[in-house]
N, C-alpha and C positions, 0 to 999 in steps of 0.2 A: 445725585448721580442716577440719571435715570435708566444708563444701561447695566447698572452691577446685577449680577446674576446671584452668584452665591460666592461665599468667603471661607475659606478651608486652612487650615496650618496644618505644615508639615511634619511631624503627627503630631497630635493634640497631647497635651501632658494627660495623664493619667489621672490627675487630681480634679480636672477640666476648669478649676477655679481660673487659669490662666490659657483660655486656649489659643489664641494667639502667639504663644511662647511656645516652643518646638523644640527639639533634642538633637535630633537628625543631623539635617542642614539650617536649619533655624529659617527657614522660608516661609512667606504667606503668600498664598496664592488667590487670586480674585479672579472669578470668571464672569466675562461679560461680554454684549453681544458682539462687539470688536477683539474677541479674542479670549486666551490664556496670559494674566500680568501676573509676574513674579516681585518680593521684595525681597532682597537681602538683606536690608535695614530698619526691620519691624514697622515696615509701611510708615516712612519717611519718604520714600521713592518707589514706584512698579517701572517695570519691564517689560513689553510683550514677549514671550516666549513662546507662545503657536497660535498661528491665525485662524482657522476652519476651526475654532471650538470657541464653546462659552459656556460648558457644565464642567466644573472639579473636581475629584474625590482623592483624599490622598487614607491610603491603609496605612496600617499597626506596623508595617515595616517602613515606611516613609515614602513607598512606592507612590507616584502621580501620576491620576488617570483623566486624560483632555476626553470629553466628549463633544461631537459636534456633527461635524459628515463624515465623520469616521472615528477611530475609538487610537486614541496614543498612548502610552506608557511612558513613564521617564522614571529609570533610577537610581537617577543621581540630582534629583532637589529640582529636574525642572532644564540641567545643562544640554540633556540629548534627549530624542523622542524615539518611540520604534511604534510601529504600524500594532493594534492587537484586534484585526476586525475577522482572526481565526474563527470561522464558522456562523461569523453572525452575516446577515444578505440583506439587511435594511440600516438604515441611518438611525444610531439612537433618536428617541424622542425624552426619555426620560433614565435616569441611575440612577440609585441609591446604595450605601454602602452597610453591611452589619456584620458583624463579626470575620473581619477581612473576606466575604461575601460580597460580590458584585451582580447587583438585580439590574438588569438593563431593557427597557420594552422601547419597542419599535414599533411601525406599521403592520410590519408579517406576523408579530409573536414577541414572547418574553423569553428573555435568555438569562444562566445564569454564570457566575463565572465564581471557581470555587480556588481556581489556580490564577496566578498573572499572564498564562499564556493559552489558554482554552475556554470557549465559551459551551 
């Protein structure tokens, strides 16, 4: 697969021996250059679920965050999306995720986002 991006479960167990296995919504989400695919069948099948992204990151609350030309939110497994590009004026380039902390750099600068709705 040469456009898989990165591979995220909906949140990862605790133990991390199985991370692929999820609590939440039991989702795994794969991000690639063609999008945001969801599985509801432990990646048996994906789904696109939003197109203008192909970075993942899902928090300690099961929250999922599309990056791409704009920054989305879903939470509910991936079913709905909402706009979170509150304050930020450039297109991610790169995320990372650490202690339900979202580090996000762009072209203008690095932002950080310490809540699901403010950058």
């Amino acid at each position: 697969m040469r456009s898989l991006r990165f591979v995220r479960a909906d949140p990862p167990e605790p133990d991390r021996r199985r991370p692929a296995r999820t609590k939440r919504h039991g989702h795994l989400f794969l991000g690639t250059y063609k999008g945001i695919f969801r599985s509801i069948d432990r990646g048996v099948s994906f789904t696109r679920v939003i197109d203008a992204a192909s970075n993942v990151l899902v928090d300690s609350k099961g929250n999922v965050f599309a990056f791409g030309e704009g920054i989305a939110m879903s939470r509910d497994g991936g079913d709905t999306w909402e706009s979170r590009l509150l304050g930020v004026n450039a297109a991610p380039r790169a995320a990372a995720l650490a202690n339900d902390r979202i580090y996000l750099n762009t072209a203008l600068g690095h932002y950080l986002s310490t809540t699901t709705t403010a950058w």
